[in-house]
N, C-alpha and C positions, 0 to 999 in steps of 0.2 A: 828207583835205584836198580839197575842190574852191576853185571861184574863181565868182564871181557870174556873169560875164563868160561861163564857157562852160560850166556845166555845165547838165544839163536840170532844174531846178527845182520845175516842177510837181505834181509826184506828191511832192515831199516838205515843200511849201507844205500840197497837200491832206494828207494826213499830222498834221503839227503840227496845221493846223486840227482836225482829228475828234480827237486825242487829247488835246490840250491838254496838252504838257509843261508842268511849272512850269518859271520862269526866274528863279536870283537872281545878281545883278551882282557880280562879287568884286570888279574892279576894272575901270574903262573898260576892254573890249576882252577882257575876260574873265570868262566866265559859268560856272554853275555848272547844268545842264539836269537835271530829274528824272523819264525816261522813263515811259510808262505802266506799265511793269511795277515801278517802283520805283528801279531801277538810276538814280546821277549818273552825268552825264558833262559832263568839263570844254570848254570850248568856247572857242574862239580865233579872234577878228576883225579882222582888220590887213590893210593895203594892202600889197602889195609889188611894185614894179614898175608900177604903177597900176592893178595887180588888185587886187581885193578880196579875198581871202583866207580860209576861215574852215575851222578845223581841229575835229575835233571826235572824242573817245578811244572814241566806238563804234567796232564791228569792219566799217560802210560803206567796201568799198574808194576809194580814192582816187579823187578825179573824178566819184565819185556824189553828188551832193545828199543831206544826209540830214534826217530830220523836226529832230531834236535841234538842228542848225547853223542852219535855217530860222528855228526858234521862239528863237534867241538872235540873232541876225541882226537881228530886226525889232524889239528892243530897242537894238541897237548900233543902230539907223538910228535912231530915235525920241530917242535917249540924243545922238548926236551933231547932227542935228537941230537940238535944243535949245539946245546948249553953242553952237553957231554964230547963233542968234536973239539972246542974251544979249550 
């Protein structure tokens, strides 16, 4: 679990970038990531507290950024985005 707000990002932006996890949407706020090597892993994007929240069932300890949460994150931004245009 990290939170937008404070964890360091960039190297797991760059990450997603070069590897291109797929991303499919199970339900707003919850995605389903398909790492380079194969392996899913479930991903979880919710505010709590007025953080941003995003959990995600790799084995990245808590409060590191990881490529998987990244590359489903900028779906949940673009997906909510949206829903608030409408």
């Amino acid at each position: 679990m990290f939170t937008l707000e404070t964890a360091e990002i960039s190297r797991a932006i760059e990450n997603a970038k070069a590897l291109h996890p797929k991303v499919r949407m199970v339900r707003f706020g919850e995605y389903s990531v398909t790492g380079s090597t194969g392996n899913t892993y479930t991903v979880r994007c919710y505010r709590d507290r007025g953080q941003k929240v995003i959990e995600c069932g790799c084995r990245t300890r808590d409060g590191i950024a990881c490529k998987h949460g990244m590359a489903a994150v900028s779906l949940h931004i673009a997906l909510a985005a949206r829903a608030q245009s409408h």
